[in-house]
Steps between C-alpha positions, in 0.01 A plus 500: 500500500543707801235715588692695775808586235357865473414593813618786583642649825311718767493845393289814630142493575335764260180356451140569650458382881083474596364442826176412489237357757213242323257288677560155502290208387461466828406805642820635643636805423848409364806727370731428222849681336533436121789608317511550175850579323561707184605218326118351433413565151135583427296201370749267567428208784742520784648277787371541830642429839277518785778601786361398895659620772577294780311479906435831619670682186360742266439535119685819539800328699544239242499747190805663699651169600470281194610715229267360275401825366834558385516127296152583354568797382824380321320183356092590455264373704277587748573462897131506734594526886172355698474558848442269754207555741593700803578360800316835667246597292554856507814510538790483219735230454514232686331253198486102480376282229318154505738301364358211656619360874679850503436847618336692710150649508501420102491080603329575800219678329510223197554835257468387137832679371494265173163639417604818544849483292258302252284825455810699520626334168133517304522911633812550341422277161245719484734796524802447263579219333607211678710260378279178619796270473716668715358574814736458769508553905789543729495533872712494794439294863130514490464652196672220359239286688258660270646476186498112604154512587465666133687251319282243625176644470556761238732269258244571189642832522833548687793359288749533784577593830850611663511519847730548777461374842180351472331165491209281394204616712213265414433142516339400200724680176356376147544724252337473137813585354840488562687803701867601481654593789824654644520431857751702737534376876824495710684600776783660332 
């Protein structure tokens, strides 16, 4: 059996795009992009990719760059965007995540970003239906950090990661269940 025998190529984005602010577990003020393609059918549970932009990117910037709009739309599922906190807190861009040893005012300031993609996920369950089995993250540089740092501390509920550039950014990784990942890093 090969589960990635119909998947289908990239095609145009026509679904719903939200942008929605929600406060955070713990206390921040935090922003999210959710996409959701035409291609969801009503009732049924659907794959969801949690997409994380890398150091001082943007959910915004990695909708554009990663195209993952386009391959949800042609294969049904869901694609969240968090964002990072904010490097300057009023201004935009410019967002880091605590993956760990790694980056910025997010590890500095010990920010719990797996508590907040783990309230994230229980938002959205509540929203449409989630296919529990097949949550997913993907992330670039320190994005990819974080879908590490999610792996190891979120494994109950992230079935895989895919990340590009990144690394393992804490000391202790024991997850309760095992984690596929597909790990891009090279100089080419």
């Amino acid at each position: 059996y090969d589960p990635y025998a119909t998947a289908k190529p990239a095609t145009s984005a026509l679904g719903v795009v939200r942008d929605e602010w929600i406060d955070a577990p713990d206390g921040r003020r935090r922003h999210f992009r959710l996409y959701l393609p035409t291609t969801l059918r009503e009732g049924e549970a659907a794959p969801l990719l949690i997409a994380l932009h890398g150091g001082l990117g943007t959910s915004e910037q990695f909708a554009a760059n990663s195209g993952f709009d386009e391959l949800a739309e042609a294969n049904g599922f869901a694609v969240v965007y968090p964002d990072g906190i904010r490097a300057v807190p009023n201004r935009p861009g410019l967002q880091t995540w605590n993956g760990g040893y790694c980056c910025g005012p997010a590890a500095r300031q010990d920010v719990d970003d797996v508590g907040f993609v783990n309230f994230l996920i229980d938002l959205l369950s509540e929203r449409f239906a989630v296919d529990a089995t097949r949550i997913y993250a993907a992330g670039h540089s320190n994005g990819a950090i974080m879908a590490y740092r999610l792996a190891c501390e979120l494994s109950d509920r992230i079935a895989a990661i895919g990340v590009q550039a990144g690394s393992l950014g804490i000391d202790d990784c024991r997850p309760s269940k095992s984690v596929s990942v597909l790990h891009i890093h090279g100089l080419a």
